[in-house]
C-alpha positions in Angstrom: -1.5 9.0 7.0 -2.9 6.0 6.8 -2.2 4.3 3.5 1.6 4.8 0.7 0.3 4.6 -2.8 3.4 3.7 -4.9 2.4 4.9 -8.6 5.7 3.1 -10.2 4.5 -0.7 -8.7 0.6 0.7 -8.4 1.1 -1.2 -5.2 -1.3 0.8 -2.0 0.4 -0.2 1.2 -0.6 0.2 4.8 1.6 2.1 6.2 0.9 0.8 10.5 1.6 -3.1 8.9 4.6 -2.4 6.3 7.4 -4.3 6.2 10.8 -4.8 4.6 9.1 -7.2 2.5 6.9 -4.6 1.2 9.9 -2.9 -0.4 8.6 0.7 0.2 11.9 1.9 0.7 12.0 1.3 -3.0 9.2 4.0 -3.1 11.5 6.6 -2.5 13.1 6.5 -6.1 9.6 7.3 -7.6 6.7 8.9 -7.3 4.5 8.3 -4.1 1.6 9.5 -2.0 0.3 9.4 1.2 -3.4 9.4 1.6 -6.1 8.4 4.5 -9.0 8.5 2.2 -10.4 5.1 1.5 -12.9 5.8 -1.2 -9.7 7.2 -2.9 -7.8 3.6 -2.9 -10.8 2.2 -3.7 -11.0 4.0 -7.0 -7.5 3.6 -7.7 -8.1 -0.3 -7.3 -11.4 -0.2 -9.5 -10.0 2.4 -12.6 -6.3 2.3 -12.4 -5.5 -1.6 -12.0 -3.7 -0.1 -8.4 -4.0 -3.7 -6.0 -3.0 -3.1 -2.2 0.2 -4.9 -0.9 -0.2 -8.7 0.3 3.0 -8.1 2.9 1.4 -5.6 5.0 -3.1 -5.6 3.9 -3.1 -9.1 4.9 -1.6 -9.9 8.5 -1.5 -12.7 9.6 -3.2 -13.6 13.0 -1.1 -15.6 15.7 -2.4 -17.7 17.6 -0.9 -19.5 20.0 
């Protein structure tokens, strides 16, 4: 899977980049799904005010 949809926060996190800033152990209290369809997160963020998680959508690039 791809992407955790946390329907308490309406947070979509990526699941390869999440951290313990993302708080997605928090996820576990309520209801959540797992999902690799992108159309589907796109729909959520359109119609159901669902945003994806700054902590692990936007990574940061190093450079040295």
């Amino acid at each position: 899977m791809k992407y955790l949809i946390d329907h308490n926060s309406k947070f979509v996190h990526e699941i390869q980049y999440a951290t313990d800033r993302c708080k997605t152990h928090t996820t576990l209290e309520g209801p959540k799904e797992y999902t690799d369809s992108s159309d589907y997160i796109s729909q959520l963020e359109s119609g159901k005010s669902y945003m994806k998680c700054p902590n692990c959508h936007e990574v940061p690039l190093l450079m040295d």
